[in-house]
C-alpha positions in Angstrom: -39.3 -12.5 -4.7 -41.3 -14.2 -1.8 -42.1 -11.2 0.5 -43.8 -13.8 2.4 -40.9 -15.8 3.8 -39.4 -12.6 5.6 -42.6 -11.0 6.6 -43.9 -14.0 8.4 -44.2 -13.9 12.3 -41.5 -16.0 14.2 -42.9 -19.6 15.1 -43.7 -20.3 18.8 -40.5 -22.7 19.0 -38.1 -19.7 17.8 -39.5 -17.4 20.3 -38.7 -20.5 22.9 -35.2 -20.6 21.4 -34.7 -16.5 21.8 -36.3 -16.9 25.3 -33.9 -19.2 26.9 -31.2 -18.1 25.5 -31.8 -14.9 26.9 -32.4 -16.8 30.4 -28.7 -18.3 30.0 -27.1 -15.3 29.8 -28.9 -13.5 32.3 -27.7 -16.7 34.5 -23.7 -16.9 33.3 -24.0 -13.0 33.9 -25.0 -13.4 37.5 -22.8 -16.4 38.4 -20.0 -13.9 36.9 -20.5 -11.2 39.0 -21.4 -13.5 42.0 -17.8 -15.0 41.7 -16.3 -11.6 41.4 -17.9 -10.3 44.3 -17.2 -13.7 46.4 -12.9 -13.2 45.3 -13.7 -9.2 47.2 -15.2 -10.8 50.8 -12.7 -12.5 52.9 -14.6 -16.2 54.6 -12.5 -19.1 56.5 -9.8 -17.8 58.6 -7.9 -14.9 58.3 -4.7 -15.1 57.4 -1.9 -14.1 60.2 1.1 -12.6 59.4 4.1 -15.0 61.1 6.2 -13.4 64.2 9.7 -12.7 63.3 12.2 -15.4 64.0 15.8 -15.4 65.2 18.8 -16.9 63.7 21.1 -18.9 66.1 23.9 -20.4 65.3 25.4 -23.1 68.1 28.9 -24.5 67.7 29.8 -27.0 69.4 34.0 -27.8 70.2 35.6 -30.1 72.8 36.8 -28.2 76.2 40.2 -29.5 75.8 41.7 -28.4 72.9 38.7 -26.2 71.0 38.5 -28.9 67.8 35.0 -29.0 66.6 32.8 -31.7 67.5 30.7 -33.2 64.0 27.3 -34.8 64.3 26.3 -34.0 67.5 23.1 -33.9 68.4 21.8 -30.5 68.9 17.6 -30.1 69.9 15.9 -26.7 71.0 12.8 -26.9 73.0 10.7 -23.9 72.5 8.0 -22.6 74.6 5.8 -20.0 73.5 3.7 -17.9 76.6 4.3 -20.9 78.8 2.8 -23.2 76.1 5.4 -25.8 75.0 5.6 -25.5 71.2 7.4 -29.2 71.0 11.4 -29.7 69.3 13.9 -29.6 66.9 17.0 -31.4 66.4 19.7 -30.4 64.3 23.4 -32.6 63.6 26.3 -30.5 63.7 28.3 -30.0 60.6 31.7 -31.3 60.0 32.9 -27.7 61.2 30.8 -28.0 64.7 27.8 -25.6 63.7 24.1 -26.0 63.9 21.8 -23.4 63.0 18.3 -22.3 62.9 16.1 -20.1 61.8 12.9 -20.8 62.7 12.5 -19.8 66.5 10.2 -16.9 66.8 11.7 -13.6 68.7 10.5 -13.6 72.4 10.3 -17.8 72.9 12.0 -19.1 76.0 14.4 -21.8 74.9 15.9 -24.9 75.9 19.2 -26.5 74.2 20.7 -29.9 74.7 23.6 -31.4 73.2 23.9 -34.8 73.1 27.2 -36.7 71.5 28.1 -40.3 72.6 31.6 -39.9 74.7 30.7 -36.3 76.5 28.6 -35.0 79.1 25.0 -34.2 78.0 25.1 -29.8 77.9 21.8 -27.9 78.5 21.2 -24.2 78.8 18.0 -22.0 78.6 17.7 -18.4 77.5 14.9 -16.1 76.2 15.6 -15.8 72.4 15.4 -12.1 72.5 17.7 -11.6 69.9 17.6 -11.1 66.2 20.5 -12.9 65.9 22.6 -15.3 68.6 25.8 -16.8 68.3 26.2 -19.9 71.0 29.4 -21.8 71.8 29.3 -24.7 73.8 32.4 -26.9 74.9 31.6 -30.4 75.5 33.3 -32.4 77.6 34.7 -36.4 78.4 32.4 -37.7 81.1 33.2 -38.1 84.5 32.2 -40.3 87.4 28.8 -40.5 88.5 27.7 -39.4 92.0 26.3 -41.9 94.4 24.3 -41.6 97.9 25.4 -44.7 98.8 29.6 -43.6 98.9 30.6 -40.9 100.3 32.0 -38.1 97.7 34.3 -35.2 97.5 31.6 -33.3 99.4 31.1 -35.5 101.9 35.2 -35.9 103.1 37.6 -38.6 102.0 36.5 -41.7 99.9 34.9 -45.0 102.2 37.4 -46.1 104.4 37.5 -49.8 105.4 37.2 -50.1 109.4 38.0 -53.2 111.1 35.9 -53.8 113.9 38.0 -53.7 117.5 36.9 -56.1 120.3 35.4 -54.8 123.3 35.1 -55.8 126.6 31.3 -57.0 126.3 32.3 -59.2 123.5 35.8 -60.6 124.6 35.6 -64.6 125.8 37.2 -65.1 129.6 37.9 -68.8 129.8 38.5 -70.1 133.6 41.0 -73.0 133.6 40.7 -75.7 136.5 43.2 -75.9 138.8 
């Protein structure tokens, strides 16, 4: 047998093969344990549990005779501390109802309903509720108020006055004699 082949020192270029092979996994075992400990510390912003929000349902029906009214326009302006938070609209259903969910507990809010043929409703309330149940009655629209007639607070409607001569005004005509 050739004792000599395995008894021979390693070449230099072996030795360079062991050594940076050693050096890459030293490395993949520190970028392994760097990751891990990166997933442990929390960076960017912290997350923020959202506030509870309130389920309101609006249905909207005619005043007259209590049918539900379908695709109306239904939009809740929220404010948040004072802040305005901006709006949502929501259609109506066939059966009258809108509903929401997404109006945190404690907002003030604002609801208008808008449907071609009825008077525009609006109301405001703090949405302190876990739940709230709305119902609006929409009705026809009615004459519009002027400054320039005189309404139902004001007295009667405009009456038309004929001007009556007076004295100042009246023509005397002397005839020769």
């Amino acid at each position: 047998m050739n004792w000599h082949l395995y008894n021979r020192e390693p070449s230099r270029a072996s030795h360079r093969t062991s050594l940076l092979l050693l050096a890459g996994l030293a490395c993949g075992c520190f970028f392994v344990s760097s990751a891990l400990h990166a997933q442990d510390q929390k960076r960017g912003r912290k997350y923020k549990e959202p506030p509870p929000v309130a389920h309101i349902a609006i249905s909207v029906v005619r005043a007259s005779n209590g049918k539900p009214v379908e695709n109306a326009a239904v939009i809740f302006h929220t404010f948040h501390e004072g802040k305005d938070q901006g709006n949502m609209e929501v259609k109506t259903n066939e059966d009258g109802k809108a509903v929401l969910d997404v109006i945190p507990i404690g907002d003030e809010v604002q609801v208008q309903v808008f449907k071609a043929g009825y008077q525009t409703y609006g109301e405001s309330f703090t949405n302190d509720l876990a739940a709230r149940d709305l119902e609006i009655k929409v009705k026809p629209p009615t004459g519009q108020y002027s400054i320039y007639q005189k309404g139902p607070l004001e007295g009667n409607a405009q009456q038309s006055v004929t001007p009556q001569p007076t004295q100042s005004s009246a023509k005397t005509t002397k005839t020769p004699n």
